[in-house]
Structure formats: structure tokens, C-alpha cells
Phi, psi and omega in degrees: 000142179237140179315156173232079172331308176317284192306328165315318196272283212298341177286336185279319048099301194289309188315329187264018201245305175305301179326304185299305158311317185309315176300282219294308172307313199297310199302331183266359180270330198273318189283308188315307182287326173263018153259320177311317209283313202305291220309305188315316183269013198272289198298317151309291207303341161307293178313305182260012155277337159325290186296007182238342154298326174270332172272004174065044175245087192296305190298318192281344181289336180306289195312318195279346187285333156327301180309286156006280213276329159324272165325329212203039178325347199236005165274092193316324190268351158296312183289336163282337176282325161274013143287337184278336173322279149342310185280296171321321159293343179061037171263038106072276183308307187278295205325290177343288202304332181263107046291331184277345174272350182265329192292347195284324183287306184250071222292300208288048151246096176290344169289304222258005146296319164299326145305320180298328171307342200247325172301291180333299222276349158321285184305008198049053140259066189285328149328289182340278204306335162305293176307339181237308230297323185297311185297337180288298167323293172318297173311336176223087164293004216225004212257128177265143185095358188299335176310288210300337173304302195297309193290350202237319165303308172296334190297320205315286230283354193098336191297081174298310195302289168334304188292280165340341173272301211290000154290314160327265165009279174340273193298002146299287232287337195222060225274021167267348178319081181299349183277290162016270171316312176320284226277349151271329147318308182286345174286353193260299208284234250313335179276028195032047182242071194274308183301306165315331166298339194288328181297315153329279177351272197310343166273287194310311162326313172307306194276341224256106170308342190258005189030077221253118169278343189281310185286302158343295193288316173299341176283268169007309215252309166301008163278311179302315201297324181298340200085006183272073188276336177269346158290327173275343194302319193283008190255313171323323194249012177241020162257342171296313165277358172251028160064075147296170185243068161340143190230154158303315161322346165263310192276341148299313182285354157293294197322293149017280193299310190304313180290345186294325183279000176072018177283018199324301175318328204281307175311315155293334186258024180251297181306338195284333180305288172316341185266321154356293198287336199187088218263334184274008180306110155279356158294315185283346158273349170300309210297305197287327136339304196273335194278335168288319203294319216264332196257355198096329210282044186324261160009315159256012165286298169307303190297354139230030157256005133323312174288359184274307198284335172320335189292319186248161140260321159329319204278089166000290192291331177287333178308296185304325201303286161006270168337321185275315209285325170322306182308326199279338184302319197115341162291083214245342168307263182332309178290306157308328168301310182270013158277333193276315173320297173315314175317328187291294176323324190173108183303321195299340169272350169324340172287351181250003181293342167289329184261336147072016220255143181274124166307000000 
């Protein structure tokens, strides 16, 4: 019997046209099933970091929630569940990251932006919060505490003029706040503007449940800086009764304050305690020197500036300061000589030889 080559040729043609279709249909079944399968397996591993999460076993709810967002990247609720994990674990960083990755999936869930805001603004990533915290705010005008993030974020960044408006606010919109104030106030003592600073202080002080004895003592030293000296004497002892650890430097800049008030006994007998103790102290025999001098108290004003020259025979300033308390004595002979003697020591108080003046 003879072969018909053509038809033989044309069946192998058709067969090899059916393989072929066969491949290409089996190869889009294959992809198709194996995108079914990541969701499908997306969706498993979901359950059961859920089911390991309702057992407070945290770390393995974590790893299937990972998979989960693996298999299935584009799912927001894969990423949120591993920020709430990541907040139980107190795993602070990746929790930051899958929110930023869930805001990223989803721009319009302002809950989970507003959140994100309040972390930036927890961590100081106060740049951050300037930049996303307004666009959020238009969509949740009601989002609380947003004055204060933004006016406490412009001080972070320097921006005073901003940060003062948007605090202002702050204490409408929360008028228990105590921070608002705090922080406008201290924004006024950087502008040297202390008086205006003291009211402020003193509403924070007032709103602060925890009576922050440290913040006392700063209203105390911007009272003095102000001229307010018996305002500062009472924030000085009310910080004192709010148990402060008191440093020499508190009790010099009290002893201070008490002579700016014409307290002079008190103030000496603050300092003289503090001398006991630190008998070769030369600030502190200047500072008791100068609150005598300033006090009148000429005669013991010299007497411990004598203990100065005991130390030195050199020291000028000390010579001179002598010279004035004579002069301010009615000895204006004995006094000028020994100004003029200090001048010889160090030419540079010569600018004071006319005025004759205590340093």
C-alpha cells in the first residue's frame, strides 16, 4: 500500500499545532492557579497568625503575618495586623514600618495616617509630622490634640512664630493642657522676653498634676532675670518644698535673689552656711562681698575681700573692690590709693578710674 507523505506531513503539522495550543491553555491554567494559590495562601497564613495572636503567642503570629503580606503584598490588612502585633511586642520600629507601608497601600484610610502621625510625632520626627500632620487634619478636622502636635513640632524645628500660634490653639482646643504653656513660655525666656514669659509658666504650673519641681525652679530664676525678686523668692522655696535636690548654684542664685529683695541677713546667712563648707571658695567670697557692698554692709564687704587677697596679694579686682567700699566709707584718700594701686596691677580696670565703681 503507498504512503501519502503530504497527508502524513499534514497530520504531524496538525498534532503539532494541538501540542501546542495544549501547552499554552495548560501554561495560563498554571499561572491562573498559582496566583489563586499565593491569595489562597496569603489567606491561610492570616488565620493563623490571627489564631496565634488570640493565644498572646505574638512572635509566630508575627512570622505567618509576614508570609501572609509576602504571598500577597498589596493587601493593607496584612500590614496592619503586623503593626498591631509589632505594638504588643513593643516592636516600635517594624510596627513604624508596616504602617507606613499600610498608608502606602491605602493613601484614604486617614485613621491609619493619623496614626502614623502621632508615632512621628512620640519618636521626635518632627519634620515628619509638619509635613503630613495639615493634609490629614483637613480630612479629620475633630483629630485630637493636632494644635499641640504642630505648635510643639514648629518649637522642635525652631519655627517660634508658628509654634506660638498653632499652642495658642493647643490651649483652646485642650484647656487642661499644661505643655502649650510650658512651651510658650519658654519660647518668650529665648526671646529674652521674661516678663511676658512669667504668666505663661505659672498656667503650666498651675494645669501640671505632677508638679515638676525642675520647672519651678526655672519660673524662680525668670522672675529674678525679670526683676521680680520676691516672685522669685516664692517659686525658690516652692520648689524646695516640692523636695528639688537643690546644687550650689541654686542656693547662690537664691542668696541673689534674697538681696535683689533687700533680704540681705537672709541671703548672707545662706551663703555663709555654703562657706563652712567650702571655706576657700572664691566665687563665693566675691558673691558675699559684692551683696555687702550692695547692702551697705561696706566693712564686711572688705572682710572677705581681704580673704581673697589673703590667697592672692595680686588679685586687682579685689584691691579695687576695697578702694570703692572705702570711698562709699567717707575715705575717699585711703580709697582712691588703693584704686589707683589695683589699676597698676591690671591696667584694664582703668576704665573705671573715674566712676570709682564696685564690679
Amino acid at each position: 500500500m503507498a504512503v501519502d507523505f503530504k497527508l502524513v506531513l499534514m497530520h504531524k503539522k496538525t498534532l503539532k499545532a494541538l501540542l501546542t495550543s495544549c501547552f499554552v491553555i495548560g501554561s495560563m491554567f498554571g499561572t491562573y492557579n498559582s496566583e489563586a494559590a499565593s491569595v489562597d495562601s496569603a489567606a491561610a497564613y492570616y488565620l493563623k497568625g490571627k489564631n496565634f495572636q488570640s493565644l498572646r503567642q505574638y512572635g509566630s503570629a508575627w512570622k505567618f503575618y509576614e508570609k501572609a503580606a509576602t504571598a500577597n503584598p498589596q493587601n493593607e490588612q496584612y500590614q496592619l495586623a503586623i503593626a498591631e502585633v509589632c505594638e504588643q511586642m513593643h516592636r516600635m520600629g517594624p510596627y513604624v514600618k508596616a504602617l507606613e507601608q499600610a498608608a502606602l497601600l491605602n493613601p484614604n484610610n486617614f485613621g491609619t495616617q493619623a496614626q502614623l502621625v502621632k508615632l512621628y510625632f512620640d519618636f521626635g520626627q518632627f519634620g515628619k509630622v509638619i509635613e503630613k500632620l495639615p493634609g490629614i487634619q483637613k480630612q479629620v478636622p475633630s483629630l485630637a490634640a493636632a494644635s499641640w502636635m504642630m505648635g510643639r513640632s514648629y518649637y522642635a524645628t525652631q519655627n517660634y512664630g508658628l509654634a506660638i500660634r498653632h499652642l495658642k490653639l493647643a490651649i483652646k482646643d485642650d484647656p487642661k493642657n499644661s505643655e502649650a504653656p510650658y512651651f510658650i513660655g519658654r519660647i518668650l525666656v529665648k526671646e529674652e522676653n521674661y516678663k511676658a514669659a512669667i504668666p505663661y509658666y505659672e498656667m503650666a504650673l498651675q494645669l501640671d498634676t505632677q508638679k515638676q519641681a525642675n520647672r519651678v525652679y526655672e519660673l524662680a530664676l525668670i522672675c529674678a532675670t525679670a526683676l521680680q525678686p520676691e516672685l522669685s523668692i516664692k517659686y525658690f522655696q516652692q520648689a524646695l518644698d516640692l523636695n528639688y535636690k537643690p546644687s550650689d548654684e541654686f542656693y547662690i542664685n537664691m542668696a541673689n535673689t534674697l538681696a535683689d529683695a533687700k533680704k540681705f541677713d537672709e541671703a548672707l546667712k545662706l551663703l555663709n552656711g555654703m562657706l563652712d563648707r567650702r571655706p576657700g571658695d572664691i566665687g563665693l567670697l566675691n558673691t558675699l562681698a559684692d551683696i555687702c557692698y550692695h547692702g551697705g554692709r561696706y566693712r564686711e564687704s572688705i572682710k572677705y575681700l581681704d580673704e581673697l587677697l589673703k590667697m592672692d596679694d595680686k588679685n586687682a579686682r579685689a584691691l579695687y573692690k576695697i578702694g570703692t567700699a572705702y570711698i562709699k566709707m567717707g575715705k575717699d584718700v585711703d580709697g582712691k590709693k588703693l584704686c589707683d594701686a589695683a589699676i597698676a596691677l591690671d591696667p584694664s580696670l582703668g576704665v573705671l578710674k573715674h566712676a570709682k565703681q564696685m564690679m
